[in-house]
N, C-alpha and C positions, 0 to 999 in steps of 0.2 A: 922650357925650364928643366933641370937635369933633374932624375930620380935621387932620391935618398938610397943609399947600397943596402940598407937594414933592410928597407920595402923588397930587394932584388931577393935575399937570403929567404923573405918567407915565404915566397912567391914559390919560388924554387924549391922550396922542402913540403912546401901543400902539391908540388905537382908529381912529386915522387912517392906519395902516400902511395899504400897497399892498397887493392882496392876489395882485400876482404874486410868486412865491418871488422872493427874490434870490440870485443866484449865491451857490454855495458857497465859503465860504470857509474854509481851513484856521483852527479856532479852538483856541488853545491852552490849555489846559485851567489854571485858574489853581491859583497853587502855593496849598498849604494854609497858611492865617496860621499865624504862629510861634505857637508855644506858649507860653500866659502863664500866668504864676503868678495863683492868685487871692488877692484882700489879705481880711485876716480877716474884716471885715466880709460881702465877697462869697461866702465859705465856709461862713458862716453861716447866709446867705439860704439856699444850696443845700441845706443838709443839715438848712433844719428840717424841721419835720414839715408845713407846711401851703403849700400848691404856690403858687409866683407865679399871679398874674391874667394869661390869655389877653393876648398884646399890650404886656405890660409892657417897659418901655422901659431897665433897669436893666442891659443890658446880660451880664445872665449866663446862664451853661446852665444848665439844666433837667433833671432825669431824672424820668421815669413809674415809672421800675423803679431799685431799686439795681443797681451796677454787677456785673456778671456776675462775675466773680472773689469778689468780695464774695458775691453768692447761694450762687456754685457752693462756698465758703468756710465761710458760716454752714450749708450743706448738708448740707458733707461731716461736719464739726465734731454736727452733728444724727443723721448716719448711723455715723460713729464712736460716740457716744452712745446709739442706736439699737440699733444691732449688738452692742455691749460690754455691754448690758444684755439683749438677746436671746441672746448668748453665754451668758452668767451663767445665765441664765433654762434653757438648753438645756445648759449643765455640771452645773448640778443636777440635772436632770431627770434626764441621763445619768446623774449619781451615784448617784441615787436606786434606776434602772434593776438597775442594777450591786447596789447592795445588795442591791436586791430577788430577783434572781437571785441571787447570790452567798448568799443567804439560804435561798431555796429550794433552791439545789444543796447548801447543808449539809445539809438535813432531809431532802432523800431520800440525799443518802448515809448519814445518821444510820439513817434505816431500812432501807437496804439492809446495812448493820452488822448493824443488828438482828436484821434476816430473816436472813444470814449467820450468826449465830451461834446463832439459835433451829436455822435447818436442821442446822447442824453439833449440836448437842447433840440432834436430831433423828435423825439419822443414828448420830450415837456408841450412844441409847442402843439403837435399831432392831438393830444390829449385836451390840450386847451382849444384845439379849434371842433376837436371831436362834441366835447361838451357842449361849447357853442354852438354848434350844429346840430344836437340831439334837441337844444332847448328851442334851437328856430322852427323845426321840425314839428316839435310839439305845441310851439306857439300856432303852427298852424293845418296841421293836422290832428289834433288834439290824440295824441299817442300818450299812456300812461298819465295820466292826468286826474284830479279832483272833480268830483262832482257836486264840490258842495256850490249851492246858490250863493250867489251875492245878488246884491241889490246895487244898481249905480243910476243914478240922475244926471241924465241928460239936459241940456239949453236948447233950446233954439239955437239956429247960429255957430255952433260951434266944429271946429275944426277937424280933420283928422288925428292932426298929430294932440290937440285936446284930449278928443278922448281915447287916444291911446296912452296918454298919459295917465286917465284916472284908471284905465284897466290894469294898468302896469301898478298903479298903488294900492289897487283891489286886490294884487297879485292872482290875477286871472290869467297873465301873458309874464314870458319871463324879459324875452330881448326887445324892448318898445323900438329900438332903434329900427333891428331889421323888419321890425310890425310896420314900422311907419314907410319904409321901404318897399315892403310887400305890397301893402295898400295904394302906395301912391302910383304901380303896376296893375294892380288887378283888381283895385276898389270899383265897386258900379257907382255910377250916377245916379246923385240924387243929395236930398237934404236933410240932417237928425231931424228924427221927429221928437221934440222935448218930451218929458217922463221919466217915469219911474223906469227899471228895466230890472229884470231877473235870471241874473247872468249865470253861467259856470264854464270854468275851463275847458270845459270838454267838446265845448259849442266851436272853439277854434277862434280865431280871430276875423277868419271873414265874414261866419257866419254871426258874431256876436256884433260886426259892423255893419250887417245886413240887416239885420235884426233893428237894430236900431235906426237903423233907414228907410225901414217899409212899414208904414200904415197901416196895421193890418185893421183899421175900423175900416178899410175900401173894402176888404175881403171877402170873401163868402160867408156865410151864417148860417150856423145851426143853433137847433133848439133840442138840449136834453132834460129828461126828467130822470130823479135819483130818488131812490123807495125811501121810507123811512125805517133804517136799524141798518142800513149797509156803510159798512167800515171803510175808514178811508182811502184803504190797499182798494175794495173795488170802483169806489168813484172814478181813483189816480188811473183804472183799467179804463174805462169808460171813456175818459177823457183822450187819453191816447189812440185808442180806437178807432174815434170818432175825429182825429186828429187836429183838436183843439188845442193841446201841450201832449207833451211827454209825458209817461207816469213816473218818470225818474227826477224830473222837472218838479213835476207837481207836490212830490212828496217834499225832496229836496227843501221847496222853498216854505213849506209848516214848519219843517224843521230847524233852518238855518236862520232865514229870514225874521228878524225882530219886528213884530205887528203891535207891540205892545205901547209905543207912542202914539199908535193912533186907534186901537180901541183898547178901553179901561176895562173890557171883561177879560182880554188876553193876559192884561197886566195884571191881574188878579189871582191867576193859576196858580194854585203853589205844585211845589216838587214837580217841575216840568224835566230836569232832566231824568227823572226816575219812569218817566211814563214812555212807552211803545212810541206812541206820535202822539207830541205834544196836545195838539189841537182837534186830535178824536173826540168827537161829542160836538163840536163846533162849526162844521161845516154842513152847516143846514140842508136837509132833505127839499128839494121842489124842483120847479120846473125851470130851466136857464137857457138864455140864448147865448151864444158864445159865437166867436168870430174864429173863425177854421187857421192855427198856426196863432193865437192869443199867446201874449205872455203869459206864463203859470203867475206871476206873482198880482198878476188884474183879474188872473181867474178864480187866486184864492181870494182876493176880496170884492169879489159877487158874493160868494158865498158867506164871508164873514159880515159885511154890510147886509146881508138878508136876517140874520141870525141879530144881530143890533136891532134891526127893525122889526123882530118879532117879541123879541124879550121887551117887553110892555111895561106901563107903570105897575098895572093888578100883579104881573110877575113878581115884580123888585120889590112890592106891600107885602105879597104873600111870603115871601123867602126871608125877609124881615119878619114879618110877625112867627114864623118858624125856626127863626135863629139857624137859618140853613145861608151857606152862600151862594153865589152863581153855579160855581163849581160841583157844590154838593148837589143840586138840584138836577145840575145835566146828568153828574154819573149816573143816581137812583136812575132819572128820566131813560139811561140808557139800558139800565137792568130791567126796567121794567117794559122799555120796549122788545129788550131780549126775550121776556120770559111768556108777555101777552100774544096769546092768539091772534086775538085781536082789541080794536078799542074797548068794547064795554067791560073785559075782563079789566081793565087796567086801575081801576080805581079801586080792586078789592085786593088785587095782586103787590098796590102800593101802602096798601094799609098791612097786609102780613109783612113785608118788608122794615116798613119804621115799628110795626109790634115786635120784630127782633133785636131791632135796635134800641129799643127802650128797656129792653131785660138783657144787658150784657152779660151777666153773671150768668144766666140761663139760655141764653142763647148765644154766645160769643162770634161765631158764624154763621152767616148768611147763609150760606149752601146750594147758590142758586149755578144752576148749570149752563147758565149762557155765559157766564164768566169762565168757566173751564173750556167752553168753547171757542171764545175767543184767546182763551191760552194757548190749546192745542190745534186751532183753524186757522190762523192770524199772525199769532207773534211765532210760531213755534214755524211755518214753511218760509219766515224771513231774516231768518238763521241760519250760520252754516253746522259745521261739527265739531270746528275750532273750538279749541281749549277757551278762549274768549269767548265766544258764542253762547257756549253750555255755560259756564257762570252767570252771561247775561241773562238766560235761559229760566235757570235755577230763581236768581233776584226778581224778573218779570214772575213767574208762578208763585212766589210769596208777597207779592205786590197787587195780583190781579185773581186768582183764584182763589174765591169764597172758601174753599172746601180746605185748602193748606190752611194750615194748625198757623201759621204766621201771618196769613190776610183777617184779620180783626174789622168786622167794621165793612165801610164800604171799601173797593178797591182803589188805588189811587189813582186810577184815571176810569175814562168813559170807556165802554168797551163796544162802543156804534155809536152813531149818529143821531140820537131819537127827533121823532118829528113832533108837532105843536101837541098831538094828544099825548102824548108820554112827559111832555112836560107838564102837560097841566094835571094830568094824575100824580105827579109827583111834588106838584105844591097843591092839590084838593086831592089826599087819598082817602077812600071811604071811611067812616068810623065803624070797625067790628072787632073785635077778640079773635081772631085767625091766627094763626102764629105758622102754619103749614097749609100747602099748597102741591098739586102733582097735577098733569096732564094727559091724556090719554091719547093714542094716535092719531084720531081726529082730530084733536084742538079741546078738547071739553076738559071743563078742570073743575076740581073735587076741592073745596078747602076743611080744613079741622082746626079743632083750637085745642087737641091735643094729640099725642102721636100714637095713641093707639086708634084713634080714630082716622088720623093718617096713614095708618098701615091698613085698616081695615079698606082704605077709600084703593089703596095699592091694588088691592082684589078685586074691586069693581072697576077700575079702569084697564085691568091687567084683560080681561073679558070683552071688553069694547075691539071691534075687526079684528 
């Protein structure tokens, strides 16, 4: 393509410059041509697609690049597009995430339900067969158990599972079922011997079908004799001792066991539950043959059938014509065996007695000191320290102790056993004016029929050994 001659002219006059600088001179910087619109056709040229030729002479601009707002434009428009579908792309994912957890957190809570409810029906029934197992146990090892007596009547003839069934309504056993299972394992041979029986839980279930299966009239025999004025705590020693019953037995069934249908002096007791042991004064002093392993409750009526047979018609005339009852006769009978030496003192020792009870205003207590002995000998070591105890403590020493400001009168029960002389001092006491009585270390007793003569008499016994 041939040169333009203007391009030769300046060519030619830049190559003939001086080549000493020429001073400087302020050049001012020329202003930028106005800005021209471009007409369609030149709009055209620029924004096709295939670039002018190097040199062209058309007069228009040029771009190598589209215009930056335009790039930075279809960019963003790209990265919007971009992002919005990477968003999408990463909200799902998330959601997906979220189910997936959200899915797993129900299956293990679904199995922690599970496992919660299996444990629990695990435990409930662990509990329930615990229970039942504690009570089988106890049915027959007699663990934490009752000791009160019951009484149960025996047939002839009768079955096992019979009389596990009246134990089980005695509530002496709790599971009859596994009783009657046990036993029909480990029962000995042999046949009920019909009677009475004098049971407690504590005897076990083999032992209480043993019991009831051995004759003990085949048995061994012994014979004991019981003094007269000792209390019932030490017969129930004796007995045990000598291994006739238990003393836990033997008290047990005074206490529990109702005798009152079948002897009218028992039924006649008043305020029995206010008394130590009921039937103190009652269990007659003498001499007994007993069969070695006896039920307590045959053994307590030896004693109560000897006592029926001693209390005579001359008894029940004398007590009557002294407006006294059984009752009142045995207690005195028991103060007065507490307090005599011996027999011949008893008849003068029973007359200062009813001479204080016939002057209440003047003598309102008795005073006698075998009844504070039997407070503090008797009831008081069959105690514990319990807050119970010490109440019942307190009510027995205002119930049984002459000398407390609150026992008036006789006490409400017998405080020993007295034998035939202490009863009959106590429905024949001598006729004297005595009203005081004292003893001296030997047995000798001093009486007065006033209290300065009773203190005087203090000084003459006080000298004796």
């Amino acid at each position: 393509m041939a040169r333009d001659n203007g391009y030769d002219d300046l060519l030619s006059r830049f190559e003939k410059k001086e080549t000493k600088p020429a001073p400087k001179a302020e050049v001012k910087k020329p202003s930028p041509p106005p800005a021209r619109t471009l007409k369609k056709d030149e709009f055209e040229d620029i924004s096709s697609d295939s670039a002018a030729p190097k040199g062209s002479k058309k007069g228009g601009v040029y771009f190598s690049n589209p215009p930056r707002t335009i790039k930075r434009q279809a960019e963003r428009e790209q990265g919007i597009a971009i992002n919005g579908e990477t968003k999408r792309r990463v909200n799902k994912r998330s959601q997906a995430l979220k189910e997936n957890a959200q899915a797993k957190t129900n299956k293990k809570n679904e199995k922690l339900k599970t496992l919660g409810i299996m444990l629990a029906i695990i435990i409930g029934v662990s509990t329930i067969l615990c229970v039942y197992g504690i009570g089988c146990i106890n049915d027959v090892l007699a663990i934490n158990v009752d000791d009160t007596s019951v009484e149960v009547y025996v047939e002839k003839g009768m079955t096992d599972s019979e009389v596990i069934d009246i134990l089980h309504d005695k509530d002496l056993i709790n599971n009859k079922l596994f009783c009657k299972l046990f036993i029909k394992f480990f029962d000995k041979d042999g046949d009920y011997i019909s009677g009475t029986y004098t049971l407690t839980s504590g005897l076990g279930v083999e032992k209480m079908i043993s019991t009831m299966k051995t004759d003990y009239r085949n048995s061994e025999t012994i014979t004991l004799t019981f003094p007269e004025g000792w209390t019932i705590t030490q017969i129930a020693e004796k007995l045990e001792l000598n291994e006739v019953c238990t003393a836990s037995s033997f008290i047990s069934t005074l206490q529990s066991v109702d005798f009152s249908e079948e002897y009218a002096f028992v039924k006649s007791i008043p305020d029995k539950e206010a008394r130590y042991h009921m039937l103190e004064g009652y269990i007659y002093p003498d001499t007994y043959e007993f069969y070695i392993g006896e039920n307590a409750s045959s053994v307590v009526r030896r004693f109560l059938d000897n006592f029926e047979s001693k209390w005579t018609e001359e008894y029940a005339a004398q007590a009557k014509k002294r407006g006294l009852s059984i009752d009142e006769v045995i207690v005195m009978a028991s103060i007065i065996q507490g307090e005599a030496a011996n027999k011949g003192q008893m008849a003068k020792i029973s007359s200062v007695l009813y001479n204080r009870l016939d002057k209440p205003n003047a003598f309102p207590l008795l005073q006698c000191d075998s009844t504070e002995d039997y407070l503090l000998k008797t009831i008081k070591p069959g105690l514990t320290s319990s807050v119970q105890d010490t109440q019942k403590y307190l009510e027995y020493r205002d119930s049984y102790d002459t000398y407390s400001e609150a026992c008036k009168g006789l006490p409400v029960g017998a405080i020993c056993n007295p034998g035939n002389d202490a009863i009959y001092a106590a429905l024949f006491p001598a006729d004297t004016n005595y009203l005081y009585f004292r003893h001296d270390v030997e047995g000798g007793v001093y009486y007065a029929s006033s209290f300065a003569e009773h203190e005087a008499n203090g000084k003459i016994a006080a000298k004796v050994g």
